[in-house]
MIVO-679573 format. One record per residue: residue number from 1; x, y, z of N, C-alpha, C in turn. Coordinates in pm, 1 decimal, m for minus. Example, Ala and Ser with C-alpha at 12.3 -4.5 7.8 and 13.67 -1.06 7.14 Angstrom:
// residues 2
seq / n_u / n_v / n_w / ca_u / ca_v / ca_w / c_u / c_v / c_w
1 / 1319.0 / m569.0 / 780.0 / 1230.0 / m450.0 / 780.0 / 1320.0 / m330.0 / 780.0 .
2 / 1285.0 / m225.0 / 708.0 / 1367.0 / m106.0 / 714.0 / 1290.0 / 3.0 / 787.0 .
***
This chain:
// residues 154
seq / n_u / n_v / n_w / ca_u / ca_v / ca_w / c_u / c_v / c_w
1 / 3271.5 / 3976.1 / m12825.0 / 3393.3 / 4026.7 / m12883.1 / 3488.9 / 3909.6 / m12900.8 .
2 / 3517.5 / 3871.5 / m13066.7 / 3622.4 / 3812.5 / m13042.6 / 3770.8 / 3818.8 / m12981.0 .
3 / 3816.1 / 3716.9 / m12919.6 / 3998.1 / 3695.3 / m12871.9 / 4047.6 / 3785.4 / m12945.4 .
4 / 4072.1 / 3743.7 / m13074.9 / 4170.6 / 3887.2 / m13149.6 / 4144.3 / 4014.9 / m13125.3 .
5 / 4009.0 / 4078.4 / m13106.5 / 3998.7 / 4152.6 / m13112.1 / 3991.8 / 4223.3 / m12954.7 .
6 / 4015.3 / 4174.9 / m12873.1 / 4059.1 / 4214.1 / m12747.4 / 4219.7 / 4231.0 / m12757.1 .
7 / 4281.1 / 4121.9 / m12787.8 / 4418.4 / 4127.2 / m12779.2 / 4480.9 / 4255.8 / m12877.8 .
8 / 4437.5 / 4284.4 / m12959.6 / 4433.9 / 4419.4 / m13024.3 / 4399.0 / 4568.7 / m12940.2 .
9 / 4332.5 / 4581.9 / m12892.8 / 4292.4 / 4635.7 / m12811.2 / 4351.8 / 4686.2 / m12695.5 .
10 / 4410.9 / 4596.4 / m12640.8 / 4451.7 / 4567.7 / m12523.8 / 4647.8 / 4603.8 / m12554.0 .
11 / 4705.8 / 4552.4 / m12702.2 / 4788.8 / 4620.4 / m12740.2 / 4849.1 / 4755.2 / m12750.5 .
12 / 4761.0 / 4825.2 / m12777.0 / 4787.0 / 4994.7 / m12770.7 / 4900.2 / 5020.9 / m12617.5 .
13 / 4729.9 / 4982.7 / m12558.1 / 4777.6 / 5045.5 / m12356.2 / 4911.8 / 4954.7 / m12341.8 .
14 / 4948.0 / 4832.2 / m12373.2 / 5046.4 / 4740.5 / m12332.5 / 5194.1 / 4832.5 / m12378.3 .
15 / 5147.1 / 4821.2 / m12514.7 / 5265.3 / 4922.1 / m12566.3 / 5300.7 / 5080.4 / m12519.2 .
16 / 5160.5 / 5150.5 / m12461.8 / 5230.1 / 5249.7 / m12392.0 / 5273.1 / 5216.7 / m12202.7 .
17 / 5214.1 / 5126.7 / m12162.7 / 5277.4 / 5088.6 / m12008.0 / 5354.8 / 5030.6 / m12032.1 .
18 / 5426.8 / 4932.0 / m12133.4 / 5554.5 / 4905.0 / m12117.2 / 5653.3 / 4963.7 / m12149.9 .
19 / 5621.9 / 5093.0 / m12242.9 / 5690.3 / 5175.7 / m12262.1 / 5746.5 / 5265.4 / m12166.9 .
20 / 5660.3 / 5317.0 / m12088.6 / 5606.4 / 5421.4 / m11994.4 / 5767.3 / 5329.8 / m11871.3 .
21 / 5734.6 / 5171.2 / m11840.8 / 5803.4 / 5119.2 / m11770.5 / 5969.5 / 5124.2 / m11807.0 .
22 / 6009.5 / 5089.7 / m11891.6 / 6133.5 / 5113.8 / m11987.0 / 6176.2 / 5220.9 / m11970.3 .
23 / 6149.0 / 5332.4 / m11991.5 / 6157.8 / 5444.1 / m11991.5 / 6187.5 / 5556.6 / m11861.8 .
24 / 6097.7 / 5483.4 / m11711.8 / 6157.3 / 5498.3 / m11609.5 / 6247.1 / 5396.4 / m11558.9 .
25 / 6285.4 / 5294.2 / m11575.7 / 6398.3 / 5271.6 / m11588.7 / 6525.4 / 5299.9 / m11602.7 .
26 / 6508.4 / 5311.8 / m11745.0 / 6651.0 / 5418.8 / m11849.8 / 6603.3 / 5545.2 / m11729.9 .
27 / 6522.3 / 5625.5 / m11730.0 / 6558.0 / 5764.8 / m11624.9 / 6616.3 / 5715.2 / m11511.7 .
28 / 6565.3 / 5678.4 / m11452.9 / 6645.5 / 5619.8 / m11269.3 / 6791.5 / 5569.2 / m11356.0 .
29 / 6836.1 / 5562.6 / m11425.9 / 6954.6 / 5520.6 / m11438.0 / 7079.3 / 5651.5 / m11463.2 .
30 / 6970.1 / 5718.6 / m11589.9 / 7027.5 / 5837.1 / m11596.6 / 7027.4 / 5951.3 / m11547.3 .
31 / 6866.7 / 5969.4 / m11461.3 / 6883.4 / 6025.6 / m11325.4 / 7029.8 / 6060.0 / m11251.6 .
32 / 7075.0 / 5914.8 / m11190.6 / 7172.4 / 5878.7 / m11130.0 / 7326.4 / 5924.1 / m11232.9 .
33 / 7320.1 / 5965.2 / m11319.5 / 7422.5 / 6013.4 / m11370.5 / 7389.5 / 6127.1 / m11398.8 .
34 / 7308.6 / 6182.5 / m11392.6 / 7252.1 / 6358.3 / m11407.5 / 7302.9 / 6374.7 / m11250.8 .
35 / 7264.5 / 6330.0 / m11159.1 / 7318.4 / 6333.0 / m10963.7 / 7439.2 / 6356.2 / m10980.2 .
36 / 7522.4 / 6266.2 / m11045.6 / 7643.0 / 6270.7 / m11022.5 / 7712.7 / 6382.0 / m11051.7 .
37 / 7650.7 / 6454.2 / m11175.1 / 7696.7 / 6602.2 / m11250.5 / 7647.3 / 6719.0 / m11188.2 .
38 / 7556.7 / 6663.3 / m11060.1 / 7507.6 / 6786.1 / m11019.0 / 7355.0 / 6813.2 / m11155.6 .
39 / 7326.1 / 6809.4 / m11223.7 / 7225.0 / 6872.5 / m11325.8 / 7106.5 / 6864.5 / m11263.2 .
40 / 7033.6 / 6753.4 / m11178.0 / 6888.7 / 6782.6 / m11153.2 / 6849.1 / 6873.4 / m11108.9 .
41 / 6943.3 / 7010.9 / m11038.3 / 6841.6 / 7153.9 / m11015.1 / 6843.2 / 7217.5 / m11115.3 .
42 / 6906.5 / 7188.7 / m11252.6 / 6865.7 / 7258.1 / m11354.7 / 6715.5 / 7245.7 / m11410.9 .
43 / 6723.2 / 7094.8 / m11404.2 / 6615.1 / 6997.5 / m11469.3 / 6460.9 / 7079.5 / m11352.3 .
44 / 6468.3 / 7046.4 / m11205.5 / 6416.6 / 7116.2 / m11165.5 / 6314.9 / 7259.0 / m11235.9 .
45 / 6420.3 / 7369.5 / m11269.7 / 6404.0 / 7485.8 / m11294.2 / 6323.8 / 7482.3 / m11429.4 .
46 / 6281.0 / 7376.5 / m11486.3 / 6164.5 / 7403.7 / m11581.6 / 6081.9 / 7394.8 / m11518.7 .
47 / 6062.8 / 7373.6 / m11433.7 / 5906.3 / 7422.5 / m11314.7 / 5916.6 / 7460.8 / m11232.2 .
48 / 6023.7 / 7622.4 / m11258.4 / 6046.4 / 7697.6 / m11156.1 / 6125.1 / 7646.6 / m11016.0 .
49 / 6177.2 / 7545.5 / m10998.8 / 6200.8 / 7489.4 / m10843.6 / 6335.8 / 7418.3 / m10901.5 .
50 / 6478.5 / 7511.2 / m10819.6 / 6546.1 / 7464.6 / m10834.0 / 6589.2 / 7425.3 / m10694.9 .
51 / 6561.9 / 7227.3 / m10714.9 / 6587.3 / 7156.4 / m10653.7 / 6609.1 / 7026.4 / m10742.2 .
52 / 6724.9 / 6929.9 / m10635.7 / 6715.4 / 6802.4 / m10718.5 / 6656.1 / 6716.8 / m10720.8 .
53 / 6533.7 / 6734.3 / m10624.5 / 6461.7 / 6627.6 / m10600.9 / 6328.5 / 6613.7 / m10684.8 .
54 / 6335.3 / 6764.6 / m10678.5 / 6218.5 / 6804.9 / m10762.7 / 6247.8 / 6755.9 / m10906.4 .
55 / 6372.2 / 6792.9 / m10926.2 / 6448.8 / 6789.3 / m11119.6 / 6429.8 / 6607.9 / m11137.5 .
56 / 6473.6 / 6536.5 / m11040.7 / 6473.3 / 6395.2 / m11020.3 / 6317.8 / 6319.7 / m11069.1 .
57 / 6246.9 / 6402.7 / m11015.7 / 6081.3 / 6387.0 / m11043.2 / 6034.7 / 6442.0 / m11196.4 .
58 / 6085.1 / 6563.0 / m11235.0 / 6078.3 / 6603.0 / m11341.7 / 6116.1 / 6487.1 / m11404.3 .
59 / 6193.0 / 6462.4 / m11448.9 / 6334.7 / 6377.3 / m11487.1 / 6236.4 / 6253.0 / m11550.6 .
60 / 6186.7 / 6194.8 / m11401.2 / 6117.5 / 6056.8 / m11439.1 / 6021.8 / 6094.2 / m11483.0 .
61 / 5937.9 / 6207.2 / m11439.2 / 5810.0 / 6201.2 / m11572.9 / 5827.1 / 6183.9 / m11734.9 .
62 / 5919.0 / 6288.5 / m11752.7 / 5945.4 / 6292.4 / m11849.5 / 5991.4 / 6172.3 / m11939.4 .
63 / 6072.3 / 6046.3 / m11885.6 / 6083.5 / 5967.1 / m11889.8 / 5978.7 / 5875.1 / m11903.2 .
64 / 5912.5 / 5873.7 / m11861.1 / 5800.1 / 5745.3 / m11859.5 / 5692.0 / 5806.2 / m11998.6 .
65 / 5708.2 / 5936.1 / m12031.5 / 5593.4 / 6000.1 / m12137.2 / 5681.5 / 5971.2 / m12252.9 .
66 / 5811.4 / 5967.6 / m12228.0 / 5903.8 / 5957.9 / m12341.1 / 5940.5 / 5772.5 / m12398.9 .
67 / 5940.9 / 5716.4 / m12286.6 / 5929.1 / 5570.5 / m12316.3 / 5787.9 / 5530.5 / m12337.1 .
68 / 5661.7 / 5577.1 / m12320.5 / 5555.2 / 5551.3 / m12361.2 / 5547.8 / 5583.3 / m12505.3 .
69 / 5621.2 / 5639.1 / m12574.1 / 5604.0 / 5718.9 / m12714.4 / 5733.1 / 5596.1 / m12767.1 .
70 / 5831.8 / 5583.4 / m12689.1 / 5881.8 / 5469.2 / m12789.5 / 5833.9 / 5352.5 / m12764.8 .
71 / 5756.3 / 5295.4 / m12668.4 / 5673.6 / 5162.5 / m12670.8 / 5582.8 / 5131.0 / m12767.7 .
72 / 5514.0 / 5276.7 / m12775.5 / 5413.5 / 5284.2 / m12923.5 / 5530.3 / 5240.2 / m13047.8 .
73 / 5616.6 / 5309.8 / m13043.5 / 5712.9 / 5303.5 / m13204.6 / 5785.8 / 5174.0 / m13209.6 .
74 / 5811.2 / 5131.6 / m13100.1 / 5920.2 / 5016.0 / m13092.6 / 5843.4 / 4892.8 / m13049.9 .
75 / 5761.9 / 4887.1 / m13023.0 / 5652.8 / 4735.4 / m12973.2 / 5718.5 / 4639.2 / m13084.4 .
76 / 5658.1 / 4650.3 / m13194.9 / 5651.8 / 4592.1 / m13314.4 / 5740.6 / 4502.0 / m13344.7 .
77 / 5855.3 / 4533.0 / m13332.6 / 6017.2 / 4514.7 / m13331.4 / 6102.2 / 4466.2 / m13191.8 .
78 / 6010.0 / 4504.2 / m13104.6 / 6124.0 / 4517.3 / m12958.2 / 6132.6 / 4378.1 / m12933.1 .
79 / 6101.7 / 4268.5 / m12997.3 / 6178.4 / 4087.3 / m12952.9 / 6258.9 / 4038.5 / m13030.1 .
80 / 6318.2 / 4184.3 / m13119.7 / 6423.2 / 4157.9 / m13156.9 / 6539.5 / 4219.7 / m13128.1 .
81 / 6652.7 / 4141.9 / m13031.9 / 6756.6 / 4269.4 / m12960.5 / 6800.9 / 4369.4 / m12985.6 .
82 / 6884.9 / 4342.2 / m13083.2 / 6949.5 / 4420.6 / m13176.3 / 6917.1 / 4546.1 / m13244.2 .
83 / 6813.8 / 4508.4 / m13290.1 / 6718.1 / 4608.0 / m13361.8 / 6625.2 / 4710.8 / m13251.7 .
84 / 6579.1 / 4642.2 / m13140.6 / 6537.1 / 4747.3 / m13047.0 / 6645.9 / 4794.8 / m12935.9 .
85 / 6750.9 / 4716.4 / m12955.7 / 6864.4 / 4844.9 / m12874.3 / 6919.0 / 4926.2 / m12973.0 .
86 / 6902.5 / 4923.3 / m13109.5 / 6951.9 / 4998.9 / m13214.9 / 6832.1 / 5133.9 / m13195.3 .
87 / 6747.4 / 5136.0 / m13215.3 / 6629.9 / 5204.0 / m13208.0 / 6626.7 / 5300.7 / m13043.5 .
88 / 6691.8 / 5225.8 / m12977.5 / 6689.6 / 5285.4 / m12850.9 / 6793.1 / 5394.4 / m12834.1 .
89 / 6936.7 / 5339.7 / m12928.1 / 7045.2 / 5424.9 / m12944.7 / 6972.4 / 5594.3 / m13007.0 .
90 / 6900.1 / 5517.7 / m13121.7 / 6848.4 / 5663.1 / m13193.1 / 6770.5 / 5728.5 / m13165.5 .
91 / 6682.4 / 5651.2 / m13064.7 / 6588.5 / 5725.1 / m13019.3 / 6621.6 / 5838.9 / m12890.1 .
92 / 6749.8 / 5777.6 / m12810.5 / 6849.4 / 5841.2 / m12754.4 / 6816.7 / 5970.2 / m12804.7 .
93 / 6966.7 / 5934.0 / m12918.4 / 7020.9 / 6074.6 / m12959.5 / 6920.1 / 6158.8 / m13033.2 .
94 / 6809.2 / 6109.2 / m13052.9 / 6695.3 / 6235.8 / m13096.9 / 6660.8 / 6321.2 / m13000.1 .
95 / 6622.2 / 6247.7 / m12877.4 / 6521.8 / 6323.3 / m12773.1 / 6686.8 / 6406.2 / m12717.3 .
96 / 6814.2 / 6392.5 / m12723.7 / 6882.1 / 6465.8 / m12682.4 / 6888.1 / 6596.7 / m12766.8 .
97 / 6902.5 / 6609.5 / m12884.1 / 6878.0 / 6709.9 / m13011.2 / 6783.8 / 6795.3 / m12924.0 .
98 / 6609.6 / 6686.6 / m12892.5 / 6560.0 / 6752.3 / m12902.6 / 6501.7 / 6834.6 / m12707.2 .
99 / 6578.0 / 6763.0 / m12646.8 / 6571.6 / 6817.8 / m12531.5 / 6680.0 / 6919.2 / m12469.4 .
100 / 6788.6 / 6858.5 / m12458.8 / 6894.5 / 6940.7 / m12449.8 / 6941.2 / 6979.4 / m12555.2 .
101 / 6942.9 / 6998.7 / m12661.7 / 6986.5 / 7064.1 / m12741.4 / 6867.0 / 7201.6 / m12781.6 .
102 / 6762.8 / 7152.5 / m12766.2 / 6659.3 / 7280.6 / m12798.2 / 6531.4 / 7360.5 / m12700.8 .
103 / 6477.5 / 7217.4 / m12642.6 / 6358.9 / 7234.5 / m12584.2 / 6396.0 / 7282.5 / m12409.0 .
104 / 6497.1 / 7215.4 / m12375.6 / 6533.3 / 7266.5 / m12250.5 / 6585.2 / 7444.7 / m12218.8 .
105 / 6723.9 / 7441.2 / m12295.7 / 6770.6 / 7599.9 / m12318.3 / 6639.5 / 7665.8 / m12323.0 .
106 / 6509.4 / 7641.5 / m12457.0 / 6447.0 / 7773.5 / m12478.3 / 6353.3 / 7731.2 / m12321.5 .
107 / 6321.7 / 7639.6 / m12288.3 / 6228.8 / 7649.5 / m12176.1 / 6248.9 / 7718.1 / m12076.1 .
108 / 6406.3 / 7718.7 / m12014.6 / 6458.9 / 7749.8 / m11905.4 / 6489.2 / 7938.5 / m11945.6 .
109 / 6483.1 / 7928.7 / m12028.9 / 6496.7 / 8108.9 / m12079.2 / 6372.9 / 8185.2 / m12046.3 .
110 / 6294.3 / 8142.6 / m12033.2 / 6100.3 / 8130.7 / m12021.4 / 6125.6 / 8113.5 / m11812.9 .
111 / 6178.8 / 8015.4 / m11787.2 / 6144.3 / 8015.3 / m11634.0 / 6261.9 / 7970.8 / m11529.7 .
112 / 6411.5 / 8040.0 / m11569.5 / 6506.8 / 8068.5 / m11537.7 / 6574.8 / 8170.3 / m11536.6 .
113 / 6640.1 / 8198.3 / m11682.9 / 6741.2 / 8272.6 / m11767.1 / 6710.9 / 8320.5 / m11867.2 .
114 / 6691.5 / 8480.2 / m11902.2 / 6658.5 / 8494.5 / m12051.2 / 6783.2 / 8425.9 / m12131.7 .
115 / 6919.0 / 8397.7 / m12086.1 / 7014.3 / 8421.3 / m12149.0 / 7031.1 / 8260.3 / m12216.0 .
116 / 6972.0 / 8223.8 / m12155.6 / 6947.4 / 8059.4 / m12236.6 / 6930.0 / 7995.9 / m12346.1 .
117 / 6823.0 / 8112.5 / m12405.2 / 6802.4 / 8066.7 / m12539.8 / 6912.7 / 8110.7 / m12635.1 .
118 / 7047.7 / 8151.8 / m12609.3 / 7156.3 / 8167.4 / m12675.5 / 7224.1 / 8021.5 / m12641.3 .
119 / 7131.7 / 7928.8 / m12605.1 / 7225.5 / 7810.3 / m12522.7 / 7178.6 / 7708.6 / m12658.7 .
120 / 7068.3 / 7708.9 / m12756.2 / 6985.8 / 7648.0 / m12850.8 / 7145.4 / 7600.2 / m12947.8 .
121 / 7070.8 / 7437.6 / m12957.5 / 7203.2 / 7437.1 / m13062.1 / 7373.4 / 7466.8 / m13018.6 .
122 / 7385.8 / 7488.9 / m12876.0 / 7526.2 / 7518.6 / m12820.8 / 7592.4 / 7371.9 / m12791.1 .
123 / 7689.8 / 7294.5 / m12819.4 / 7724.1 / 7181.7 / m12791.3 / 7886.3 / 7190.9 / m12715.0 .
124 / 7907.9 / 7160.8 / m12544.2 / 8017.0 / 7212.1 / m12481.9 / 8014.8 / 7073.6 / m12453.2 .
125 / 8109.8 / 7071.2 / m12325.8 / 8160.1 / 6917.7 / m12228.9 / 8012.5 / 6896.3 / m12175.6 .
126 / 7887.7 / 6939.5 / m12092.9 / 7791.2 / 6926.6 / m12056.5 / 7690.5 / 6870.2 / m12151.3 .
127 / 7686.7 / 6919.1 / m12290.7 / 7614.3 / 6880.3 / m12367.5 / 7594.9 / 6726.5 / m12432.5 .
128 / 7793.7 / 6684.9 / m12434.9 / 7847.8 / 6576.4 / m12468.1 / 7801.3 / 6491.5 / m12358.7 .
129 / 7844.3 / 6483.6 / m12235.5 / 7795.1 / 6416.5 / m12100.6 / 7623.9 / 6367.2 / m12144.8 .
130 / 7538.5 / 6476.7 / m12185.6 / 7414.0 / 6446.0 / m12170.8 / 7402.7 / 6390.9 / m12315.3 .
131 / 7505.6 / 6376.6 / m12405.6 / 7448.2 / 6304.1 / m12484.3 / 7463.0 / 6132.2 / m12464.1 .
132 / 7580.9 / 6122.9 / m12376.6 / 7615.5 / 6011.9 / m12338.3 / 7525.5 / 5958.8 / m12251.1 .
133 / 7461.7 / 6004.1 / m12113.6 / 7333.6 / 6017.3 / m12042.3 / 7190.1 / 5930.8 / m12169.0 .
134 / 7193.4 / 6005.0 / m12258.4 / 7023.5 / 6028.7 / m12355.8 / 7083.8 / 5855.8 / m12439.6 .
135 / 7213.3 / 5804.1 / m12449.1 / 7201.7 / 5698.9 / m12541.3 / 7230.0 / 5561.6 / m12444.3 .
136 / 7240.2 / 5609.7 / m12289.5 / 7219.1 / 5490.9 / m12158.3 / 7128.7 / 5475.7 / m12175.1 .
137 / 7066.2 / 5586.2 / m12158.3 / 6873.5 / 5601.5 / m12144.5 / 6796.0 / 5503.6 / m12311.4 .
138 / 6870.7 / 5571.1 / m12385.4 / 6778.4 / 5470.8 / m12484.0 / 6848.4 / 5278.0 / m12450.6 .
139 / 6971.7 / 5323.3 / m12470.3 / 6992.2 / 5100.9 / m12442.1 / 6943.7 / 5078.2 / m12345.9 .
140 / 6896.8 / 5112.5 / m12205.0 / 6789.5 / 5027.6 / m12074.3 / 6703.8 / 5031.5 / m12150.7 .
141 / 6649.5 / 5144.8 / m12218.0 / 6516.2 / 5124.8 / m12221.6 / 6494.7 / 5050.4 / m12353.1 .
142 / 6527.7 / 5024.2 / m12460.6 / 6555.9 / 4934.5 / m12545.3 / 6576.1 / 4776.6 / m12483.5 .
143 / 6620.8 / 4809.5 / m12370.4 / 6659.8 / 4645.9 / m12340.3 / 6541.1 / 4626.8 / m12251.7 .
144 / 6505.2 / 4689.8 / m12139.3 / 6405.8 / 4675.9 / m12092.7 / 6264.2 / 4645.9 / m12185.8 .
145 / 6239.2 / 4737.3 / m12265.6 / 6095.9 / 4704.3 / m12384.8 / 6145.1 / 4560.6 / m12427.6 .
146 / 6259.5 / 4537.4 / m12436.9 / 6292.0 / 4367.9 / m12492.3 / 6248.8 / 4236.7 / m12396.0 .
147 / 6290.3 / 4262.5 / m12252.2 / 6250.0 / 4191.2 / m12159.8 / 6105.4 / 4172.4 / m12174.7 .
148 / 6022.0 / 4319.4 / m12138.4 / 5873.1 / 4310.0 / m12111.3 / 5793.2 / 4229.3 / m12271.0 .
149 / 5826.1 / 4264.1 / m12397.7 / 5783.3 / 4229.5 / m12482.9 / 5820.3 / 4046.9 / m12558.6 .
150 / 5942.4 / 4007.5 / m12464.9 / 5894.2 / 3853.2 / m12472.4 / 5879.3 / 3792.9 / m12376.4 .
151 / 5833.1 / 3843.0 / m12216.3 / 5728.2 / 3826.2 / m12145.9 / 5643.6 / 3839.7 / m12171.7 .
152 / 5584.3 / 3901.0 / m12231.8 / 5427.6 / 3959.8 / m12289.4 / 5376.1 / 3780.5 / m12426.8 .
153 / 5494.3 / 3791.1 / m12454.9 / 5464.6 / 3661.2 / m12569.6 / 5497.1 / 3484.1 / m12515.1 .
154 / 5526.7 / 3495.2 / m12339.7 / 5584.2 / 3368.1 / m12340.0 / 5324.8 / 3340.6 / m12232.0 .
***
């Protein structure tokens, strides 16, 4: 097997473990500001267990599956700052749309609250907080994929 064609190879997984890494990062950060609001026994309660330690664990999985998906999208680009903390901003405010703004409410209506899924699309002071939370989470992890990806090239 030729060199290139290992280093190809070997790209994919790089881009999703450094993603995966980035990504718990940005969570332990925003974790720590979900703590502060009190939210991880919500977070919890998508797997039934409202606790924060549990929601904390939730939290980072979710995180590391979610920075593995922008390591795939952002590799390419991420040794360039700017452009992968830009990407991190948006990638932010998507997964907030699409977590707290949609996927959480209807989940937690399913294994909380029926009354939740009237929560879809609801934007209050909590919502704002977590959008502020979802665009920390993308600049670590934007900055972090920046670190690992010109380590990866030195």
């Amino acid at each position: 097997m030729s060199t290139t064609a290992h280093i190809t190879q070997a790209g994919f997984g790089a881009r999703l473990v450094n993603g995966a890494i980035a990504g718990v990062v940005g969570g332990v950060v925003f974790g720590m500001l979900m703590a502060m609001m009190d939210m991880l026994p919500m977070v919890g309660m998508l797997i039934g267990v409202e606790n924060a330690f549990v929601g904390f664990l939730v939290h980072l999985v979710n995180s590391a599956v979610i920075g593995a998906i922008f390591g795939l999208l952002a590799w390419g680009f991420a040794d360039k700052i700017a452009a992968v903390l830009g990407a991190g901003v948006v990638y932010g405010v998507i997964w907030w749309v699409l977590g707290a703004l949609i996927v959480m409410p209807l989940w937690l209506s399913v294994t909380a609250d029926s009354g939740m899924s009237d929560m879809v699309f609801k934007v209050g002071s909590d919502q704002w907080m977590s959008l502020m939370g979802h665009v920390i989470f993308g600049l670590i992890a934007g900055g972090v994929l920046y670190g690992l990806r010109r380590r990866a090239r030195s």
